[in-house]
VOKE-217021 format. One line per 4 residues: their letters; for each residue y, z, x negated of C-alpha. Coordinates in steps of 0.05 Angstrom, whole numbers, plus 5000, padded with zeros to 4 digits. Layout:
BEGIN
a	Y:Z:X; ...
This chain:
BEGIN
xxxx	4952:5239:4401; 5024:5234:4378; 5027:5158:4379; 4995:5153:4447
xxxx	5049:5208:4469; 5103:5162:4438; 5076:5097:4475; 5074:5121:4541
xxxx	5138:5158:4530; 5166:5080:4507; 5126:5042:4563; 5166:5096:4618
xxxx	5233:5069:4583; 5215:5005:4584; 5185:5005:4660; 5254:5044:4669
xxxx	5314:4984:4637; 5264:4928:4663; 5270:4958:4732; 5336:4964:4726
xxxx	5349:4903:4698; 5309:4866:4755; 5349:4895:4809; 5416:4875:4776
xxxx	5391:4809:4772; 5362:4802:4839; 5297:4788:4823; 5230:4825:4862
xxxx	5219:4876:4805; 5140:4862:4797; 5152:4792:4784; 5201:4813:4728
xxxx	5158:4864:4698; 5102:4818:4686; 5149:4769:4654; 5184:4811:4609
xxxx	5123:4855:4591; 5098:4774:4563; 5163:4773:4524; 5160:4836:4500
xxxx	5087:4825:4473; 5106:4763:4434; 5160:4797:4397; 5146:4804:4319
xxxx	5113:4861:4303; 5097:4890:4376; 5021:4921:4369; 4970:4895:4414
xxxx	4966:4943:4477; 4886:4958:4482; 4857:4986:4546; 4792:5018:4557
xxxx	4767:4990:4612; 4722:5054:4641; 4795:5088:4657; 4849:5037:4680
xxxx	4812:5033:4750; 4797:5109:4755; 4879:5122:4732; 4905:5058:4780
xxxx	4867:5051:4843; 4850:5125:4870; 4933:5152:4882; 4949:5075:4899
xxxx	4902:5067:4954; 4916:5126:4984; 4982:5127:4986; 4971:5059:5010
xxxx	4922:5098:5070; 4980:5155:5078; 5037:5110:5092; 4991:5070:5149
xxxx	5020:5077:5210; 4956:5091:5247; 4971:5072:5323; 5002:5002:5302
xxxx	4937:4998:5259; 4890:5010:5307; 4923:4968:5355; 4923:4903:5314
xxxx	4856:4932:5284; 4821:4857:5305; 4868:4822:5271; 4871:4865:5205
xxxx	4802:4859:5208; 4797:4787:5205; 4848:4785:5148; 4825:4838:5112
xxxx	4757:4828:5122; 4738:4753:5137; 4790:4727:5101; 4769:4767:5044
xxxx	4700:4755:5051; 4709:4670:5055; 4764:4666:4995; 4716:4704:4944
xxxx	4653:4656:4970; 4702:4588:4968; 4726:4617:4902; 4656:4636:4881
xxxx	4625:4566:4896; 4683:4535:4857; 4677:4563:4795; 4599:4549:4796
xxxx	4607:4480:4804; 4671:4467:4755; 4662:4523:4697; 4596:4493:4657
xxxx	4550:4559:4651; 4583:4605:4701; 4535:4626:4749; 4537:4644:4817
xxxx	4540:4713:4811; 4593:4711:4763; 4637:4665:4805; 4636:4712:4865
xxxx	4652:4766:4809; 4709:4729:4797; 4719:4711:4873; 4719:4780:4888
xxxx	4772:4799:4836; 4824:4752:4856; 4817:4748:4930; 4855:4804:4950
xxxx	4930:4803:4962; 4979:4851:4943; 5034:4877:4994; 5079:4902:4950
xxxx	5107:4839:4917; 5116:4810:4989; 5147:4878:5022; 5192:4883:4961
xxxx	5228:4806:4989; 5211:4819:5061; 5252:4890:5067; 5311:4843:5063
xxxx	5291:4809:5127; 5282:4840:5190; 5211:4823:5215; 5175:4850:5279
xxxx	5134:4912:5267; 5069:4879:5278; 5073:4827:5227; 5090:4889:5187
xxxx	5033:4924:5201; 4988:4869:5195; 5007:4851:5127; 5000:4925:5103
xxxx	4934:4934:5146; 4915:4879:5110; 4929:4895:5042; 4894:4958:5054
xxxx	4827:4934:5087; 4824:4877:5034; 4830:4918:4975; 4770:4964:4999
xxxx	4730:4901:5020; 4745:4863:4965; 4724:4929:4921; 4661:4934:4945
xxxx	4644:4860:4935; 4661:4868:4856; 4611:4932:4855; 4569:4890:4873
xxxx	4566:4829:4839; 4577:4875:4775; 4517:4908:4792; 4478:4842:4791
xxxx	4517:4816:4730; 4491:4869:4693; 4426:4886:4718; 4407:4815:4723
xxxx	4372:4822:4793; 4402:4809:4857; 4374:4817:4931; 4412:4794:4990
xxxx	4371:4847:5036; 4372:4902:4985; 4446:4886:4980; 4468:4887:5045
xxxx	4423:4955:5058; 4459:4981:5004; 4524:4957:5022; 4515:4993:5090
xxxx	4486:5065:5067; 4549:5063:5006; 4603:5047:5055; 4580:5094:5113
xxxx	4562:5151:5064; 4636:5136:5021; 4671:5149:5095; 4636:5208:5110
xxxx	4650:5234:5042; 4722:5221:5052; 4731:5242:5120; 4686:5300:5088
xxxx	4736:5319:5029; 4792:5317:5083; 4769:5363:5126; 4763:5415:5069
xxxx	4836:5400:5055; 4855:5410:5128; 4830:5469:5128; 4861:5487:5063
xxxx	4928:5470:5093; 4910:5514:5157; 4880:5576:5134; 4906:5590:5058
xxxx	4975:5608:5037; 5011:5550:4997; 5078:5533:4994; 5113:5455:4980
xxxx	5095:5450:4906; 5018:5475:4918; 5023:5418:4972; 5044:5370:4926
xxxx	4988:5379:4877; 4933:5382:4926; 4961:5312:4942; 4956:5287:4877
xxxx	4891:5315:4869; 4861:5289:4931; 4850:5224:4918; 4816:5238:4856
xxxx	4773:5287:4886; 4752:5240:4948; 4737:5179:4894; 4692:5235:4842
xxxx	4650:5259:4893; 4641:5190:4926; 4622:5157:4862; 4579:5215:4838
xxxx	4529:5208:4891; 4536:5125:4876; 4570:5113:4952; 4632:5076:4954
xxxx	4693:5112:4919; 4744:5064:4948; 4729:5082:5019; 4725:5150:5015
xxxx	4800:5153:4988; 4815:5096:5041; 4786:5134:5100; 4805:5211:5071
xxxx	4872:5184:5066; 4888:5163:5151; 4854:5223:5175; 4899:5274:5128
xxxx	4960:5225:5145; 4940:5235:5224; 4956:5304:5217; 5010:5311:5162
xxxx	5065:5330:5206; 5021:5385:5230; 4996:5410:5164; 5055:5409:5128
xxxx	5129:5436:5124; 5191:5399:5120; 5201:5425:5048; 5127:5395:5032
xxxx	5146:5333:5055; 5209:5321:5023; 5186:5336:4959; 5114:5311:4968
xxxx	5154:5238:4987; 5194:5240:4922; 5142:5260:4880; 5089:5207:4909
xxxx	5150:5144:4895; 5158:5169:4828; 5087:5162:4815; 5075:5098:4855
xxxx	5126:5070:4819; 5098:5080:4749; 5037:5064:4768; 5052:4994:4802
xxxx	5104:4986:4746; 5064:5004:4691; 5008:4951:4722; 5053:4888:4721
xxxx	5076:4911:4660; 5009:4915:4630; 4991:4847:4657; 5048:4810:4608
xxxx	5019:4855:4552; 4947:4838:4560; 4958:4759:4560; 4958:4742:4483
xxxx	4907:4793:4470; 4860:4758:4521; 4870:4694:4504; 4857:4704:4430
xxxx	4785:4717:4457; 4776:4654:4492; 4757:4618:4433; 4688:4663:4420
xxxx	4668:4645:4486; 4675:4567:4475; 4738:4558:4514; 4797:4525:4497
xxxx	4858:4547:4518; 4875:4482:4557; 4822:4484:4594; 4834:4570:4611
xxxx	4898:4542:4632; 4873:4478:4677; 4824:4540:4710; 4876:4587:4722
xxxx	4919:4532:4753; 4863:4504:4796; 4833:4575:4821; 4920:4597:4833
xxxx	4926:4525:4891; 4851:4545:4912; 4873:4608:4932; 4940:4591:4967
xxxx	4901:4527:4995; 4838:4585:5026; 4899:4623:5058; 4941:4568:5079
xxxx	4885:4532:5118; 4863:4605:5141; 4915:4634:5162; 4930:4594:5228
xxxx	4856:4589:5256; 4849:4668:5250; 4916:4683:5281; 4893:4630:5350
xxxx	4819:4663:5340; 4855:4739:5351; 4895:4716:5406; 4834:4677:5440
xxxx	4795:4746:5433; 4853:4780:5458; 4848:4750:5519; 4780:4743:5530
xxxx	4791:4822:5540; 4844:4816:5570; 4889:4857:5522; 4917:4797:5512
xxxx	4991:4810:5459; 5047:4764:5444; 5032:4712:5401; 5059:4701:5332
xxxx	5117:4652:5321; 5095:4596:5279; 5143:4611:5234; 5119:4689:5222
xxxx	5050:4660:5214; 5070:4609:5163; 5110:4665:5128; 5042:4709:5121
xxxx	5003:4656:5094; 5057:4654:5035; 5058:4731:5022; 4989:4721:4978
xxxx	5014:4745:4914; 4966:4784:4872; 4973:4840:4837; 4948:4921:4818
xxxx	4876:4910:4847; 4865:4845:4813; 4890:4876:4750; 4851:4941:4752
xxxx	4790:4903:4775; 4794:4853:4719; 4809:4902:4665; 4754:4948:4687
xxxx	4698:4904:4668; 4651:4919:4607; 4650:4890:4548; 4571:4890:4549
xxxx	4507:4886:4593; 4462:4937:4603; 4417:4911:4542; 4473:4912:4499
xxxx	4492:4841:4505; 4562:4811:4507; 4585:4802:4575; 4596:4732:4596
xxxx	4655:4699:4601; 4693:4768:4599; 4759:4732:4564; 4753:4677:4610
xxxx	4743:4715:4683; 4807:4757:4651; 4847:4708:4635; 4838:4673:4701
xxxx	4854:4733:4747; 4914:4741:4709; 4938:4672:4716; 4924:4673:4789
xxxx	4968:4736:4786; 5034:4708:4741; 5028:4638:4783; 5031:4668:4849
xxxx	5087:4716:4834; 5126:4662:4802; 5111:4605:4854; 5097:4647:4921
xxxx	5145:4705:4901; 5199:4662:4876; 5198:4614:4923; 5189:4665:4991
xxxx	5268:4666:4996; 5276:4595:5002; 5216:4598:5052; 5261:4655:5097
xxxx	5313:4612:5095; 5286:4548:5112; 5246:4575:5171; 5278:4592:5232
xxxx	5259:4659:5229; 5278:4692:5290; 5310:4766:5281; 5283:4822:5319
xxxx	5315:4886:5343; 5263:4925:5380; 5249:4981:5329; 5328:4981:5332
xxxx	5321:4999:5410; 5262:5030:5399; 5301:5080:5357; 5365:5095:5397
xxxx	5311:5107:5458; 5279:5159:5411; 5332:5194:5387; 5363:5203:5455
xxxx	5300:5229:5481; 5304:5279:5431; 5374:5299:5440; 5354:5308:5511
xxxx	5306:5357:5490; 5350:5390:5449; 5408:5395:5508; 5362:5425:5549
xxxx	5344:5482:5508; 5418:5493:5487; 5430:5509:5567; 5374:5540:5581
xxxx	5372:5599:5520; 5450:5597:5501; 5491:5575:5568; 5553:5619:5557
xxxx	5555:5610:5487; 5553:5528:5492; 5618:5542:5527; 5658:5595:5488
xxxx	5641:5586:5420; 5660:5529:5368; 5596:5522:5335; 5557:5522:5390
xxxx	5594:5475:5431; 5601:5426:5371; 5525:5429:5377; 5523:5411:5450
xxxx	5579:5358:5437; 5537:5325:5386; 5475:5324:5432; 5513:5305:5490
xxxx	5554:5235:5445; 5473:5213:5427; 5452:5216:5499; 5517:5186:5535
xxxx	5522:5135:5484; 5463:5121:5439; 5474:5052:5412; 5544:5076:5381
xxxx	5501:5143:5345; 5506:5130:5276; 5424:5145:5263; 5407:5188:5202
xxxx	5472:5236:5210; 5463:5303:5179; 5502:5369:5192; 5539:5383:5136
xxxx	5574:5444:5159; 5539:5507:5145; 5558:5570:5182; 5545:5638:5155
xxxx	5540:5658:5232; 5469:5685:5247; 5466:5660:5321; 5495:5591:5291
xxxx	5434:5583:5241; 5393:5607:5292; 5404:5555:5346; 5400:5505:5289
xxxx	5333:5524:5277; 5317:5527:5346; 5339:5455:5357; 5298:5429:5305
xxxx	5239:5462:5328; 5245:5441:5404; 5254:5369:5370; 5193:5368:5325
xxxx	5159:5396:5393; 5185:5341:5432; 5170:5285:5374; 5089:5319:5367
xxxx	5085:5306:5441; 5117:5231:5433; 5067:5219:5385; 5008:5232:5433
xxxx	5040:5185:5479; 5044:5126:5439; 5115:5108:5463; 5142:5092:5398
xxxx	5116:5071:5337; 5086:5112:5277; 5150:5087:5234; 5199:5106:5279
xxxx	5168:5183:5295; 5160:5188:5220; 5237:5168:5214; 5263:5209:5253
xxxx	5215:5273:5224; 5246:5261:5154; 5319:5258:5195; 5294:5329:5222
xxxx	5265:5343:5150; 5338:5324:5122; 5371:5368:5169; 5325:5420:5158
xxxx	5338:5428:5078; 5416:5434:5100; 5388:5505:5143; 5340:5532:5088
């Protein structure tokens, strides 16, 4: 117990200087990690880092996905649900059968159902390597939200495809009706459970007495809780915690207080980040060990190499050639029901089909397979089907990751500012709302006394001038006056009204409503 307490305590530190490290140098932190957690596992004397594989995807994938499901910005989602769809879906669905049919014809001995195994387990693309270059550049919101909608419908799909071709790995027997029934009843019955689960939690938030730090550990235990009861009646775990996760994000800013929030966000990045850190981490750890296995399984470590290279282009090539058809197929669609949206410069288009890094999903998936079948045999290929999905994960976070900067600045990518007006609209809308209640309730005071007419004033500079409101400005002041911390409150609260009833509207975008929130959230701490 002690040495285990000492390693994680060591792998924090290291996750810690590495990160720190990566950011001084300018590099995208999770291609870092994975490089220096390589390094570090060469080093004399460094212990091998063993995993069980029955916990890594239980630890990784349950708070990952759902923060994934919480941070979704559910109107923009739903709006560009036909073209998430197709990415997360289709796409999904044709890279782990091209990827499938490959290794069947060019690994001697790997069947079918092990190559969409392995199809399966490298197909899906991680946003977080790409977001982590693309926050530099200022893209439109819905080639934002297409590439997180995406990463979040493929890692479910994709999910669901390895259950299954497990399931046939081990059991030996495989129906394609029987499969597809199945697939249907799991995924229906893992929605309902999560949709299920978060209706209990609503309620919990509604009717029972809890305070920020209760709120934060029903969080953390609610994605657990939605995957458990999932996978205990064998229905999909994964979309339970997907689908649990939107519906309690639709109705955070009901359920919860601005003191819940705040801490709930800092709490949930702290964890995120050790968790995705920890992954890539674990991914430079886990090379030598796996490739010492190769050699049991009758491959050299050339040839795991001349795989991992070959299935690394495949992938880039499936999403490359993809990418451009599905985009013209949405907009033909669009129009054909005549909800017909702007099309994508070529240049955002080409920039999406880089952003296929892989990453935690691959990992977790990979390291969750079993060393044996279900009569006790060794499972095949295990070393090799490991040592490919990480390879496909170093090679596209050193050649797509590393090289996406150079892509930005060789396209002509073409810088938006709509959020930007987007935003100003929005926050003079709510100054507006906040004017109006200062002369309605306090109409004599807004002109005789300081505090209260520094309140108007402020209201009044956003709406007579928005674009030259610095966005994000706090009150720093605080007043021991009762009436002063009164209308402060007040203020808020006609804001948050005013931003509830925006919401319904669909006006502005999730992010933007959510950004201003945590501005009222900020402002809010200053008060309490």
């Amino acid at each position: 117990m002690e040495s285990h307490l000492i390693l994680i305590i060591t792998l924090l530190l290291t996750l810690i200087a590495l990160t720190m490290v990566s950011t001084r140098l300018g590099i995208s932190a999770p291609i870092f990690l994975v490089i220096a957690g390589l390094g570090l596992s060469l080093l004399p004397g460094m212990p091998p880092l063993r995993v069980k594989h029955d916990l890594i995807f239980f630890i990784l994938l349950p708070p990952l996905l759902f923060r994934a499901a919480w941070d979704t910005h559910w109107h923009e989602f739903w709006e560009n649900r036909l073209q998430i769809g197709l990415h997360g879906v289709g796409l999904v669905i044709v890279t782990a059968g091209g990827i499938g049919l490959l290794a069947h014809l060019i690994i001697p001995g790997f069947s079918l159902a092990q190559g969409l195994l392995l199809g399966s387990i490298i197909a899906p693309p991680d946003a977080l390597a790409a977001t982590s270059i693309l926050q530099k550049v200022k893209l439109p919101a819905r080639t934002v939200t297409i590439l997180e909608g995406e990463s979040l419908i493929n890692d479910a799909t994709s999910l669901i495809l390895f259950r299954f071709s497990l399931v046939a790995i081990l059991s030996g027997q495989f129906s394609i009706q029987e499969a597809g029934l199945s697939f249907m009843v799991d995924s229906l019955l893992g929605i309902g459970i999560g949709c299920g689960v978060a209706g209990i939690i609503y309620l919990i938030h509604r009717f029972l007495p809890t305070d920020s730090t209760m709120d934060t550990l029903i969080s953390l235990a609610t994605p657990y809780l939605m995957y458990l009861t999932a996978e205990q009646v064998h229905a999909s775990g994964v979309l339970a915690v997907v689908s649990g996760g939107l519906l309690l994000s639709y109705h955070a800013s009901r359920l919860l207080t601005s003191q819940a929030r705040l801490q709930m966000l800092g709490v949930w990045n702290t964890l995120t980040f050790v968790l995705n850190g920890l992954a890539f981490v674990l991914v430079g750890f886990q090379l030598p060990l796996i490739v010492s296995r190769l050699h049991p399984e009758g491959v050299s470590f050339s040839a795991a190499i001349g795989f991992g290279l070959i299935f690394s282009l495949a992938l880039i090539g499936i999403r490359l050639a993809c990418m451009f058809p599905v985009t013209h197929l949405t907009q033909w669609l669009h129009r054909g029901t005549g909800k017909q949206k702007a099309d994508l410069d070529w240049q955002l288009i080409t920039l999406t089909s880089w952003c296929g890094m892989r990453g935690v999903v691959t990992l977790a998936s990979a390291l969750s397979l079993p060393p044996r079948l279900l009569d006790q045999s060794h499972f095949p290929f295990l070393a090799l089907i490991i040592f490919i999905s990480f390879s496909v994960i170093v090679f596209t976070l050193l050649v797509q990751g590393l090289s996406l900067p150079s892509l930005i600045r060789l396209l002509p990518i073409p810088q938006f500012n709509a959020d930007d007006r987007q935003l100003r609209s929005l926050s003079t809308r709510l100054a507006g709302r906040a004017l109006q209640h200062i002369e309605t309730n306090y109409p004599q005071e807004a002109t005789t006394l300081t505090s209260f007419i520094r309140q108007r004033e402020k209201y009044e500079a956003i709406v007579s001038q928005p674009q030259r409101h610095p966005i994000g400005e706090v009150v720093k002041q605080a007043s021991a006056e009762m009436r002063y911390r009164r209308l402060r409150q007040e203020l808020l609260t006609v804001q948050r009204e005013e931003l509830h009833r925006l919401r319904r509207t669909n006006q502005y975008s999730d992010g933007l409503i959510r950004q201003k929130e945590y501005e009222l959230d900020l402002e809010q701490m200053t008060i309490s």
